[in-house]
N, C-alpha and C positions, 0 to 999 in steps of 0.2 A: 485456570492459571496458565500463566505464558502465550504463547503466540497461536489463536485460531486463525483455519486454515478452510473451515467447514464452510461452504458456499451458501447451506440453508441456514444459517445465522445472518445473511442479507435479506434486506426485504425481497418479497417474491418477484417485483418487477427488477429486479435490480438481478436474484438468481437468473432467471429467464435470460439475459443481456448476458451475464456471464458465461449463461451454457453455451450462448450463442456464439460467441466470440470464441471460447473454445473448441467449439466444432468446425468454428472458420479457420481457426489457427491450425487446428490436426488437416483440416483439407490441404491449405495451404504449405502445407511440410513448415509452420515454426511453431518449435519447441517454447514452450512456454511453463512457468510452475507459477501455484499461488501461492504466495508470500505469506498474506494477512487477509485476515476479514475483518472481523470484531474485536474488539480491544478494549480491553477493563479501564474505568477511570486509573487505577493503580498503572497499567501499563502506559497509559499512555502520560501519565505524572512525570513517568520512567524515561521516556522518549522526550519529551519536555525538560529533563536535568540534561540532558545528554548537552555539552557545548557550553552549559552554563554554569554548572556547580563541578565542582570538584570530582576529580575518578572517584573517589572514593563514599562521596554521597549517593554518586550514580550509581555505582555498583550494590549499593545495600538498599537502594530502592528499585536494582533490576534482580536482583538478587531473590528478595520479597514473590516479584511476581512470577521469579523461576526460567528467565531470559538471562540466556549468557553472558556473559560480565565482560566488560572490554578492556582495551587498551589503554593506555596514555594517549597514543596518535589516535586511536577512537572516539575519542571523547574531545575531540577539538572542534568536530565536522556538528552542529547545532543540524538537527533532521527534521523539525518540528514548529509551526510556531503556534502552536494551538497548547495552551497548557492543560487542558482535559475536563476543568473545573469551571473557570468564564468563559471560556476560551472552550467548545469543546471541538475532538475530530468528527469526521462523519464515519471513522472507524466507530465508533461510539457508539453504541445501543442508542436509538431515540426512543421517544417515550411509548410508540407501537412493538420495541422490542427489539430491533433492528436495526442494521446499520447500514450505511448508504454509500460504502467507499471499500474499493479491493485493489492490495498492492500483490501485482502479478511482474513478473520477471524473467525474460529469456536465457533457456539452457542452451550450453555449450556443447561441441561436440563430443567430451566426453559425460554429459548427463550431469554437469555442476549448475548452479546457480553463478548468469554471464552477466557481475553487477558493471565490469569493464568494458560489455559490448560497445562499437562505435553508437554512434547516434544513429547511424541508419536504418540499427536494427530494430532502434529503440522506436525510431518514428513508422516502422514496419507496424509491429504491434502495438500504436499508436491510430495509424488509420484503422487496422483491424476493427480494435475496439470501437472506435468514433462507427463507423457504419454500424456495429452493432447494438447503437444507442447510450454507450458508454462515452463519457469526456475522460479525455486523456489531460488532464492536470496541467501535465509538465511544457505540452505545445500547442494541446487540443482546442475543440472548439469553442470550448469556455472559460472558464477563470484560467487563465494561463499566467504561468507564476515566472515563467524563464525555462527555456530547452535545455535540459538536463537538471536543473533544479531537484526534482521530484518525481523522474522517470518512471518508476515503477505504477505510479499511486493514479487510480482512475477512479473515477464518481458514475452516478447516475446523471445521464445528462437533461433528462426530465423526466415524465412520470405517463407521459403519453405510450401506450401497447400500441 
């Protein structure tokens, strides 16, 4: 229930790329946390109201899966366009059990989650990942949705070791 954080709930080629990229990141002196791995249909149901239904549907269906309840000004910003059901994430367990998508995020000088960082920082930990076989989402080398759209969120960029 609520938000997994656990890297071996990715598939294994996809942990590998993660570990990698975190070892590059601590080389590199940037601070990095992970966000998210895997994600319940319920959560991600959760993520999918957000922007589109009411504060208060959202909050009894984030509520449900034990994710913090938001604001009014929170619930304006639509985070998702996968509703979990047709539509699903690749946060999403697929049918191997796994899931094929990590939202990772750069900390601050004081050790907080930097969802405000410029974009430079963002595209810092952006290339990181791309070398280490991760697509960066947001500008990367693959489905790129728009720079800053979806900063955090990276995939596996193929399936090739």
């Amino acid at each position: 229930m609520g938000v997994c954080r656990d890297i071996k709930a990715l598939a294994p080629i996809m942990q590998s790329r993660v570990n990698r990229f975190l070892l590059e990141c601590k080389r590199q002196g940037v601070k990095v946390a992970i966000i998210e791995t895997v994600r319940s249909e319920d959560v991600q149901k959760a993520y999918y109201a957000q922007g589109r239904e009411s504060l208060e549907t959202v909050n009894e269906l984030r509520k449900k899966t034990g994710l913090y309840l938001l604001s009014e000004s929170e619930n304006k910003k639509i985070i998702t366009n996968c509703d979990g059901v047709k539509n699903k994430s690749n946060h999403q367990a697929r049918a191997d059990g796994y899931g094929y998508a990590i939202d990772i995020a750069p900390i601050d000088i004081n050790n907080r989650i930097w969802w405000s960082a410029p974009q430079q920082i963002w595209e810092e930990i952006g290339v990181i990942a791309e070398k280490c076989g991760l697509d960066w989402c947001a500008g990367g080398y693959g489905a790129t949705w728009g720079k800053g759209f979806d900063n955090p969120h990276f995939e596996l960029m193929d399936d090739k070791e």
